[in-house]
Each structure stands twice: as structure tokens, then as C-alpha cells.
SERO-4910 file (N, C-alpha, C, O; in steps of 0.05 Angstrom, whole numbers):
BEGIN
 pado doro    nc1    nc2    nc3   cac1   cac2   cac3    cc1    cc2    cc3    oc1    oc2    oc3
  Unk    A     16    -24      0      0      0      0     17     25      0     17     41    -19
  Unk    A     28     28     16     58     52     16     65     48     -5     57     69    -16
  Unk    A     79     32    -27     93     35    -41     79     46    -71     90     58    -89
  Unk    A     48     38    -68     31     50    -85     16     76    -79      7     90    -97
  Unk    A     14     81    -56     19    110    -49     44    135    -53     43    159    -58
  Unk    A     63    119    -50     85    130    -64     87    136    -93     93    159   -101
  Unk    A     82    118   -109     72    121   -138     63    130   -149     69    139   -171
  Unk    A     38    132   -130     16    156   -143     24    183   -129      9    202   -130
  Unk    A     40    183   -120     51    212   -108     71    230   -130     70    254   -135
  Unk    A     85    211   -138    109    215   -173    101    212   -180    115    192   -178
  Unk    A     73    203   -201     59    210   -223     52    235   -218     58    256   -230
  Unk    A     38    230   -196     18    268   -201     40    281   -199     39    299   -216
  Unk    A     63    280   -186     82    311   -193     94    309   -217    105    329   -224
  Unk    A     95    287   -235    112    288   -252     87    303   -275     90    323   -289
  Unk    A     65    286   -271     38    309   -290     38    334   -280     42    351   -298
  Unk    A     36    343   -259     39    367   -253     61    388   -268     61    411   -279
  Unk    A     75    372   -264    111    394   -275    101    391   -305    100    413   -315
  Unk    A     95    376   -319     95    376   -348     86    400   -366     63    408   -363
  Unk    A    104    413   -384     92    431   -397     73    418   -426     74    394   -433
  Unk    A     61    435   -437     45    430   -459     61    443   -477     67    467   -475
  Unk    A     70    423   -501     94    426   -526     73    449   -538     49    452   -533
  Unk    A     90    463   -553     96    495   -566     78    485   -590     75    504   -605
  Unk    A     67    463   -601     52    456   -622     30    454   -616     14    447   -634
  Unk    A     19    459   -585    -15    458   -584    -23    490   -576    -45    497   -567
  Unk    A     -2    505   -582    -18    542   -587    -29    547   -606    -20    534   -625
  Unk    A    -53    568   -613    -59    569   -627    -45    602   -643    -59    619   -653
  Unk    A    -18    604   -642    -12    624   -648     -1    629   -681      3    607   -691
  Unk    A      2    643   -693     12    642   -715     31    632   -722     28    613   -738
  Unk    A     52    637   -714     81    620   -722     85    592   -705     79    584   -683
  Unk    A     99    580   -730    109    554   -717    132    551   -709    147    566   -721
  Unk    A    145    532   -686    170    528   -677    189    533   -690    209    546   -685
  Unk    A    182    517   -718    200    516   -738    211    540   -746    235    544   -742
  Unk    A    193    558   -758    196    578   -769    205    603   -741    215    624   -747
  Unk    A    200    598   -716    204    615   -695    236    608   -699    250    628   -706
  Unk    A    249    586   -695    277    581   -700    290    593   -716    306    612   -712
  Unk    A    280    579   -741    290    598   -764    292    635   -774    305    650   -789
  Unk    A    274    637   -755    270    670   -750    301    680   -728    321    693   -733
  Unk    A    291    664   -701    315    676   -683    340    670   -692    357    688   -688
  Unk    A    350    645   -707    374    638   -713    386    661   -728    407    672   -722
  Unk    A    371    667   -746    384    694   -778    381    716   -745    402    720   -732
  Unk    A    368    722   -740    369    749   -715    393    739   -701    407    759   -701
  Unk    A    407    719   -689    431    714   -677    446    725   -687    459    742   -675
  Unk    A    451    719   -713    465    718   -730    480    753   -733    503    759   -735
  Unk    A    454    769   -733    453    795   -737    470    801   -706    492    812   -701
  Unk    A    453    792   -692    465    816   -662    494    805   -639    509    818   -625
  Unk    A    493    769   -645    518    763   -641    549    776   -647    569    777   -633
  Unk    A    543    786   -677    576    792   -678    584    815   -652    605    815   -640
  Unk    A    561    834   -645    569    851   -618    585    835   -595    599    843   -576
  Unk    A    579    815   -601    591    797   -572    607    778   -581    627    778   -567
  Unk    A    608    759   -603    620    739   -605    606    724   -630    582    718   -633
  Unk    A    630    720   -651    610    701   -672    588    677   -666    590    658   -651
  Unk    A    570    686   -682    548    668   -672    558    642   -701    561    647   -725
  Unk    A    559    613   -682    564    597   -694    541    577   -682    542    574   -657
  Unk    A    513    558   -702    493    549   -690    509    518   -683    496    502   -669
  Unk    A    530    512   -690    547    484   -678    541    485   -650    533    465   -639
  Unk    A    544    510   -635    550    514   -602    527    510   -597    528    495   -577
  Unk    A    507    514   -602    481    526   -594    452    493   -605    428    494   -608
  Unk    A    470    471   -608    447    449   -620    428    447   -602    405    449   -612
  Unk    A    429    444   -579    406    449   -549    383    473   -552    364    470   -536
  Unk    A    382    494   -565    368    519   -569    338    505   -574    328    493   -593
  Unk    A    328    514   -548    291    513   -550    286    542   -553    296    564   -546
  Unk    A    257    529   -573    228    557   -565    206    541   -559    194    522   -569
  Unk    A    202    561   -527    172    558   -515    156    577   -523    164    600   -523
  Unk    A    134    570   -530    109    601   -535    101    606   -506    102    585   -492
  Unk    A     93    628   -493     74    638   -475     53    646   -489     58    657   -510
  Unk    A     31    643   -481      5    639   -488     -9    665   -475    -31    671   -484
  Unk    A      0    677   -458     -8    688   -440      4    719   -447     -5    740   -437
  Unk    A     25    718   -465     42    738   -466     40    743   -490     41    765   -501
  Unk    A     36    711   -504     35    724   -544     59    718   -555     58    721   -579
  Unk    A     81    711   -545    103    709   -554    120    686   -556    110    667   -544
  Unk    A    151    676   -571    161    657   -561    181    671   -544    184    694   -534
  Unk    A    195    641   -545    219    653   -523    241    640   -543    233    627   -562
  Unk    A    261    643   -540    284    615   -558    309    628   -537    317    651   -536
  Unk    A    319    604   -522    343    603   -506    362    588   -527    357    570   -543
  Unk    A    389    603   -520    415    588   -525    431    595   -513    438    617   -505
  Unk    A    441    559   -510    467    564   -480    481    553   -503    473    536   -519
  Unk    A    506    568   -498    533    543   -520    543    528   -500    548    534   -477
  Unk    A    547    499   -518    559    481   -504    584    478   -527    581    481   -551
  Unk    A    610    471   -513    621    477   -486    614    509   -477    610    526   -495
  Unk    A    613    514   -451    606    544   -442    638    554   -438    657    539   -431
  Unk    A    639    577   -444    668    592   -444    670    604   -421    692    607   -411
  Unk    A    653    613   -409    644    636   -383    625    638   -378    607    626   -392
  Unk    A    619    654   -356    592    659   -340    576    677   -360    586    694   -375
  Unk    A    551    671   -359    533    680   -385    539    680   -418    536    697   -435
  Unk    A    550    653   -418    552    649   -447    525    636   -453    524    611   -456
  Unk    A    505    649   -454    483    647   -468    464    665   -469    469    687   -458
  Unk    A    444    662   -479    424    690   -490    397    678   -499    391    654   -501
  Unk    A    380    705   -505    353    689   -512    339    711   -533    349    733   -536
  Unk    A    323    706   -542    308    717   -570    288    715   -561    285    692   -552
  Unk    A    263    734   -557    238    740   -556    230    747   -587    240    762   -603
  Unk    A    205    726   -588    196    740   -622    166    747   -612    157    736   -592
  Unk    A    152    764   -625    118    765   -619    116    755   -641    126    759   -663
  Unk    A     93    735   -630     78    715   -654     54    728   -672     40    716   -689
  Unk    A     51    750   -665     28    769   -679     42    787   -707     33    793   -730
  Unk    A     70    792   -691     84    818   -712    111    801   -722    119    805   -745
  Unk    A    122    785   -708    150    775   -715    173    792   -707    196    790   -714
  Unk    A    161    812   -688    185    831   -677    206    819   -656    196    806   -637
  Unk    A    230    823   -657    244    809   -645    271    820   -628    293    826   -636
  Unk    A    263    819   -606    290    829   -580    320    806   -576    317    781   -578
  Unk    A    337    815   -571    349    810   -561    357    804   -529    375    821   -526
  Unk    A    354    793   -510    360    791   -486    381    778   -473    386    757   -484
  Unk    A    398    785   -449    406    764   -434    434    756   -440    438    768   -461
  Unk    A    455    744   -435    483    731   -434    498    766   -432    490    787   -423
  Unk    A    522    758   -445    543    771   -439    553    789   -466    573    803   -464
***
């Protein structure tokens, strides 16, 4: 009985923690194309900091907020060189306007 009480204790948190994949918004842009958008924008605002090479960066997600309208797209480079070797791209899924945020 404990040990199936236990069980059902890590399911529900593991359902709990789960997010809902970036393909059940109903927003305009797709992941795909959200990528493809931030990558060319890297491309642009990296040289201020450091050539943007997407080899470093294979790990790079976009989450949408639903709530906000927007994605998000993180990249950490692996190997990391220093503290805040990484950064993030906000796009709005309405306009395709796109910030820069975050690392070094």
C-alpha cells in the first residue's frame, strides 16, 4: 500500500511539472519557423559579442507563452566559455518583432 501511495505521489508531480509542447498554441508561427527566425536574428546581433556559430548552440529551444503572445528561444553554448555564455530571443507571434535579451 505505501509503495503504491508513493507512486501515485510521482505520477501526479511528474503530471503536474509537465509543460504543454509549443505545437498545441494556437498562435501564428510555428517552432519551426520561430527558429528559423531567431537563428538569422543571432546571426545579426551576435557579432556585438561573439560570432554566432549554431554548432554551439544544438540544445536551443522555443517555448510560446500563451499568456504573453510570444516565443521565447534560449541558447546556452555548449562547451560554455564563461559565465553568461548564453542568451535568448523573444519573437511576438502576432508581428515577428524580435529582442534581443540576456548573456554577456
Amino acid at each position: 500500500m505505501k509503495i503504491l501511495l508513493v507512486s501515485l505521489c510521482f505520477a501526479l508531480l511528474l503530471c503536474s511539472c509537465a509543460t504543454p509542447r509549443a505545437e498545441s498554441h494556437s498562435g501564428r508561427l510555428s517552432e519551426a519557423q520561430v527558429l528559423k527566425m531567431a537563428d538569422a536574428f543571432a546571426k545579426l546581433k551576435r557579432p556585438q559579442h561573439d560570432p554566432f556559430d549554431l554548432r554551439f548552440y544544438a540544445g536551443r529551444s522555443a517555448r510560446f507563452d500563451p499568456q504573453a503572445d510570444v516565443w521565447r528561444v534560449y541558447y546556452s553554448r555548449k562547451p560554455i566559455r564563461y559565465l553568461g555564455d548564453h542568451f535568448g530571443i523573444r519573437v511576438d507571434d502576432a508581428t515577428g518583432e524580435m529582442q534581443y535579451f540576456g548573456g554577456r
